[in-house]
Structure formats: C-alpha cells, structure tokens
N, C-alpha and C positions, 0 to 999 in steps of 0.2 A: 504494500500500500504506500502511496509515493504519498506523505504529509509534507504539506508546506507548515511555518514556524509564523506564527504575528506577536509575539507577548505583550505588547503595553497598548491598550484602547489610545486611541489616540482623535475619537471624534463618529460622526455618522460619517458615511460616505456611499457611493454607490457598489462598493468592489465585496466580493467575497471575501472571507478570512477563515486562514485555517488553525487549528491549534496543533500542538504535539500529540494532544491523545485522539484526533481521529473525529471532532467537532469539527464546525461549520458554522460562521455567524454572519449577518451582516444589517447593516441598520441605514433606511434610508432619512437623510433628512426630513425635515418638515414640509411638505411644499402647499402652495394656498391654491386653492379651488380655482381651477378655469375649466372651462367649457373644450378648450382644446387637451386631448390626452397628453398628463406628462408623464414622464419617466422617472422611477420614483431608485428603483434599483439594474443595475448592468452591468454584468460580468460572465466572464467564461468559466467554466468548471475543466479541474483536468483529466486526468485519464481513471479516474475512479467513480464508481456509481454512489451517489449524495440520497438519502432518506432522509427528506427535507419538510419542516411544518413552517408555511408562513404565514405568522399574523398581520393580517390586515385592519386598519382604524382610522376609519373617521366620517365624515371632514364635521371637527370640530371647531366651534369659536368661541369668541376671539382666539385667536392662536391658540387654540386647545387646553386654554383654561377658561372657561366656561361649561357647567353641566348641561346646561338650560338651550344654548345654540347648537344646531347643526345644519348640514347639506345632505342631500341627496349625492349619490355618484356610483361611480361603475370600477372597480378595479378588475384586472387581467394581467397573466402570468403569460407568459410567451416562452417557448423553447425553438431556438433557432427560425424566429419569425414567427410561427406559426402559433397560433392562443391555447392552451392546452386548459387554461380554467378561467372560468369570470364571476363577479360577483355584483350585485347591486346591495350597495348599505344607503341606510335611510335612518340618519339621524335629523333629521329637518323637524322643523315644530316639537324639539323636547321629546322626540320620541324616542326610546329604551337605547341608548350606546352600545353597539357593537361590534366584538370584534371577529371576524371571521380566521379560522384558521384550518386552510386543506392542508394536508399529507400527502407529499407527490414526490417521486421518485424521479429524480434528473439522471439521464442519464450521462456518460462518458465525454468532453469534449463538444458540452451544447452552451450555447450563447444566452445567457436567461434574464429577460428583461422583464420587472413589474411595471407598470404603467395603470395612471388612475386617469379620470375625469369626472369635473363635476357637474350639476345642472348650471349652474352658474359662477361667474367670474367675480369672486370675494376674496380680495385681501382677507388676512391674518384667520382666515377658518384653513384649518390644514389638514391632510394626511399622511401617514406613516406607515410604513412597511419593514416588518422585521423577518429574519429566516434564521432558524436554530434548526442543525441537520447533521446527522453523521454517517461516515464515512462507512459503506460497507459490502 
C-alpha cells in the first residue's frame, strides 16, 4: 500500500491528505451560495482503492453561524467527470440542518471533484464539504 505522509493541518484546502496509518482526509473551504456550480473539493487519488464517507452541509447563514438561516442547493461528487452521487439539502426557512453523508468507494487513479450550487446568489451563507476515508 503506497501511503503518502501530511503530519501538521495546516488549513482547508481543496487537495487530499494522507496519513501514515492508511487514512484519508480532506476539508473544503467555506464557499457562499451562487447559482453557478462551485467546486468545493479537487484532487486525484493514487494507485490504491479509498472507502470514503463525505459529509456534506449546508448552505448556512450568515456565514454558518446562524441556526435560524438557510438555502436551498444541490451538491454532486464526480469521479473523472462523470456524477456518481447528488444531493439536494434544504435548509431554507429554518428548516431541520443537515448533513448528508454517502459511502462511496473511489477507485484507483480517478480525479474527484465535489461541487455544490445554490438556489440563489448570497454572500456569507456557505457550504462545506469534508471526506474521512481509508485506504484499502
């Protein structure tokens, strides 16, 4: 099993990370609701197969401290272009916050981008995407 080494967090970003024991992490920034699909997480995987859960959340406001604010939106996982899951969250009008999280198996040497959009284009309401996965 070929492990890559990251030891000290150093921030979100869009890139995968690996640890010594055979984990997988990665944390997308915060990004605010637009109507155009953004790209939340993008990285390549290497020659090992990943059993991967990603939490999906939001779009909350103001900038996700707020209970009471949200949006509507669509997040989608993509392997090598193609969509392999999608999701609509609907926290709009104070309704129940949640977080979606599939289990999906990346395979070897695929390119994996999450990408969100929302109904509409608001400043400081955001969402986030995380993946905690290991190596197997």
């Amino acid at each position: 099993m070929a492990v890559k080494t990251n030891a000290v967090f150093t921030g979100t970003s869009q890139n995968l990370n690996y640890t010594k024991n055979g984990y997988v992490y990665a944390y997308s920034p915060a990004v605010d609701a637009d109507t155009t699909q953004k790209t939340l997480l993008d990285f390549n995987t290497g020659s090992d197969f990943i059993c991967a859960s990603f939490m999906y959340g939001g779009y909350l406001g103001p900038n996700g401290d707020s209970a009471s604010n949200g949006l509507r939106g669509i997040g989608s996982i993509y392997f090598n272009s193609v969509r392999v899951y999608q999701v609509m969250i609907d926290t709009d009008s104070g309704n129940m916050v949640q977080t979606y999280i599939p289990e999906l198996m990346i395979p070897p040497h695929t390119h994996v981008t999450v990408k969100s959009n929302s109904i509409s284009d608001t400043a400081d309401y955001v969402v986030q995407c995380a993946i905690k996965g290991r190596i197997v």
